[in-house]
VEXDREN-2710 file (C-alpha; in Angstrom, 1 decimal):
% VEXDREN-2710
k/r/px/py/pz
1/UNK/-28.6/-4.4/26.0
2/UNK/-27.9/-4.1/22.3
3/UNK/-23.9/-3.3/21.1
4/UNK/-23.5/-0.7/18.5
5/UNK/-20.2/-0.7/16.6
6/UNK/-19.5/2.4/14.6
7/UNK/-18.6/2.1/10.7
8/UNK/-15.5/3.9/11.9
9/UNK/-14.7/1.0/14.2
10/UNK/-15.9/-1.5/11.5
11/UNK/-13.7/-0.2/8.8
12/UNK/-10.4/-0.6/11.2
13/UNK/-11.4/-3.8/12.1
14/UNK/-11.6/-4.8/8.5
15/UNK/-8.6/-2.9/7.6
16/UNK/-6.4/-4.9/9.9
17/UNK/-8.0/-8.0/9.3
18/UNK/-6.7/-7.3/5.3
19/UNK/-3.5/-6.1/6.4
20/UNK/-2.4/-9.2/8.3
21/UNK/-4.3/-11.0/5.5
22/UNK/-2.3/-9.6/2.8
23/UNK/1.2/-9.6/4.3
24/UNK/1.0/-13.7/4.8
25/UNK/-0.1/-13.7/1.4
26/UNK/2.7/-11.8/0.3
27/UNK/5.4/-13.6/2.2
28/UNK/3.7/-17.0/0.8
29/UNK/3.5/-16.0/-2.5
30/UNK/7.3/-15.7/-3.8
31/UNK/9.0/-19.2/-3.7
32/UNK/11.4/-20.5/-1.2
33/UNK/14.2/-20.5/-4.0
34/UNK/13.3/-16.6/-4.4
35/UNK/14.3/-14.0/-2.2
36/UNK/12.6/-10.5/-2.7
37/UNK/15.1/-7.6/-3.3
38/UNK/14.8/-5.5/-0.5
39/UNK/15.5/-2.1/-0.6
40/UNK/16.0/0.4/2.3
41/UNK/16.4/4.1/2.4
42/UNK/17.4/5.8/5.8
43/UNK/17.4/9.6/5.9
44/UNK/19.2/11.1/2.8
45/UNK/19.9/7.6/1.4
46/UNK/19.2/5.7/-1.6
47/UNK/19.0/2.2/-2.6
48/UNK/18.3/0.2/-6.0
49/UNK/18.3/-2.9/-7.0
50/UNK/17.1/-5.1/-9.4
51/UNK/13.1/-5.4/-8.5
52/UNK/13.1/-2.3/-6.3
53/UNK/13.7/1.0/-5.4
54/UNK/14.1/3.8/-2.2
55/UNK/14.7/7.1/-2.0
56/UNK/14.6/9.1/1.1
57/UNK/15.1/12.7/2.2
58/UNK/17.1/14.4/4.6
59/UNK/14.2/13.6/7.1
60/UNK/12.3/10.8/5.0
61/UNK/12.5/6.8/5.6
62/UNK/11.5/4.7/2.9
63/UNK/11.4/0.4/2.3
64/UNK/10.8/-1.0/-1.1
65/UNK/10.6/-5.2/-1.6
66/UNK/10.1/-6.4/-4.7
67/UNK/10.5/-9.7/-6.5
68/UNK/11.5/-10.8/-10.0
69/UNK/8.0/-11.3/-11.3
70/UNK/6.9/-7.8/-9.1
71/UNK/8.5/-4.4/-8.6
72/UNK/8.4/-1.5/-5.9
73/UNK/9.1/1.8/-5.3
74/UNK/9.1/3.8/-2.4
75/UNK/10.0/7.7/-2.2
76/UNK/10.4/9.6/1.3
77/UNK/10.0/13.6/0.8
78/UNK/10.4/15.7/4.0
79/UNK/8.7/14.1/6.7
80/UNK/7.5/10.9/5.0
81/UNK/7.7/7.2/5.5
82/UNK/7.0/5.4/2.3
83/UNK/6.2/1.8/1.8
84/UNK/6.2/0.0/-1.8
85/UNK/5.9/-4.0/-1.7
86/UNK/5.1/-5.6/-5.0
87/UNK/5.4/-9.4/-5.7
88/UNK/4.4/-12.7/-8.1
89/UNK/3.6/-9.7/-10.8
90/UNK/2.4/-6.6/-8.7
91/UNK/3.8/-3.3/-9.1
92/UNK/3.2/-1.1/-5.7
93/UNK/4.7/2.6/-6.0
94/UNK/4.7/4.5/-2.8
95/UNK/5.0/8.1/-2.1
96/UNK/5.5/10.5/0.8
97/UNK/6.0/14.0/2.3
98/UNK/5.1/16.2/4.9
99/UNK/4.3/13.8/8.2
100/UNK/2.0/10.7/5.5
101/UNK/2.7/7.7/5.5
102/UNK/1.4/5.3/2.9
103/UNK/1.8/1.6/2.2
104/UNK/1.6/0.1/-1.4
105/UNK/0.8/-3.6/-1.3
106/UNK/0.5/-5.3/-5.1
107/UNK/0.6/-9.0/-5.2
108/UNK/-0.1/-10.8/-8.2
109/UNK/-0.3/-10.6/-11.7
110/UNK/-1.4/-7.5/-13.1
111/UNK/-1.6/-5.5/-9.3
112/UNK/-0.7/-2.7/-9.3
113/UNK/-0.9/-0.1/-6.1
114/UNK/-0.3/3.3/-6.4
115/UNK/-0.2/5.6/-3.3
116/UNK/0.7/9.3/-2.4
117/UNK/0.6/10.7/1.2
118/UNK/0.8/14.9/0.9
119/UNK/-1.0/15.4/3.9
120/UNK/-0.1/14.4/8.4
121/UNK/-1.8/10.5/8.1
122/UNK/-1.6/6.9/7.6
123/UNK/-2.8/5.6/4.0
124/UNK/-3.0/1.7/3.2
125/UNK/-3.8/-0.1/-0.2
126/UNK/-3.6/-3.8/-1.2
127/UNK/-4.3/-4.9/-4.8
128/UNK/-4.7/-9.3/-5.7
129/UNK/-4.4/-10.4/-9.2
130/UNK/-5.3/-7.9/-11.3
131/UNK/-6.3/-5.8/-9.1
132/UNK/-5.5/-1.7/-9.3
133/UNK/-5.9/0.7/-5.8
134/UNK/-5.2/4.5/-6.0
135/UNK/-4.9/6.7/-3.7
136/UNK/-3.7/10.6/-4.1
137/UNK/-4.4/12.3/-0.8
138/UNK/-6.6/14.8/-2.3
139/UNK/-9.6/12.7/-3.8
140/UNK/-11.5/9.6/-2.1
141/UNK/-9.8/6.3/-2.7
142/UNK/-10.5/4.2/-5.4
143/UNK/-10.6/-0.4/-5.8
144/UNK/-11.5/-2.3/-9.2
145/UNK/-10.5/-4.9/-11.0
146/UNK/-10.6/-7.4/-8.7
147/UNK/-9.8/-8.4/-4.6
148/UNK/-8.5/-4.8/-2.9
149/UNK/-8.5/-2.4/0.0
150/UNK/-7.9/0.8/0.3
151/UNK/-7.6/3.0/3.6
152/UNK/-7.1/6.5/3.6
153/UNK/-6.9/8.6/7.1
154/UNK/-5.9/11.8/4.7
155/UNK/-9.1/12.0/2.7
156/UNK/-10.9/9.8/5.4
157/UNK/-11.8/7.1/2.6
158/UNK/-11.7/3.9/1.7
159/UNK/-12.9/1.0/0.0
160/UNK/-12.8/-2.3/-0.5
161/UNK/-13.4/-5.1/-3.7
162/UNK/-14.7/-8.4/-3.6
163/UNK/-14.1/-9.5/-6.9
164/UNK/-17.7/-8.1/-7.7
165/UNK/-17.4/-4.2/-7.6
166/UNK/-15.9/-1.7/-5.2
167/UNK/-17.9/-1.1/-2.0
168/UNK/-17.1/2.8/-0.7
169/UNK/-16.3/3.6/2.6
170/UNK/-15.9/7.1/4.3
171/UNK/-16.2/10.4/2.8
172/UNK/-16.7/10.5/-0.8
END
């Protein structure tokens, strides 16, 4: 009796592997001396501070955490949840409306992620040292430069970077 796992299953297996990979790397990676700025934005609320940023709608939620080498911003429209976290250099800028829900994750140097949910879905992306993800809702998700992943349940795409070139996942 042979097991066959589908790419569908393989790509959330990976993708949650790299989440809970990339959020201890980000809580690791700012010093104990360093507290991120953490910014929260309930419906119709906003927050700034020094590293970060949240906006939210009448009917949005939004969460921004940035430190002082990284910075994040995280914009609710109608019906979004937005999630920017950039540290140790990374700059992650989150946006969403109408039932998305994306989550910008830049940590390191040079990172930067970029993500905008404009359609009902979940949408993750997590860019290393030097690494850039993009993600626009309309067109297939894009890694380079460097270790990344990208999910996208809007455009059912993803991909992820080794260090050595992207390798595309889902519909492209």
């Amino acid at each position: 009796m042979s097991i066959t796992i589908s790419s569908a299953r393989r790509a959330a297996g990976i993708a949650a592997f790299t989440l809970l990979a990339a959020g201890g790397t980000a809580f690791a990676a700012a010093p104990a001396s360093a507290a991120p700025d953490v910014c929260q934005a309930f419906p119709g609320q906003t927050s700034n501070r020094a590293d970060c940023q949240a906006t939210s709608s009448a009917t949005g939620t939004s969460a921004a955490i940035g430190d002082t080498k990284g910075a994040a911003s995280a914009n609710a429209g109608r019906n979004g949840l937005s999630l920017g976290i950039g540290l140790d250099g990374g700059k992650a800028t989150s946006s969403a409306t109408n039932y998305s829900a994306p989550a910008a994750i830049a940590v390191g140097p040079r990172s930067s992620a970029t993500l905008t949910g404009i359609k009902p879905g979940l949408a993750i992306g997590i860019a290393g040292r030097g690494a850039t993800v993009t993600l626009n809702g309309k067109d297939p998700a894009t890694c380079s430069g460097g270790l990344s992943f990208a999910g996208d349940f809007q455009t059912f795409s993803g991909c992820i970077d080794l260090g050595n070139g992207p390798i595309l996942l889902g519909n492209r």
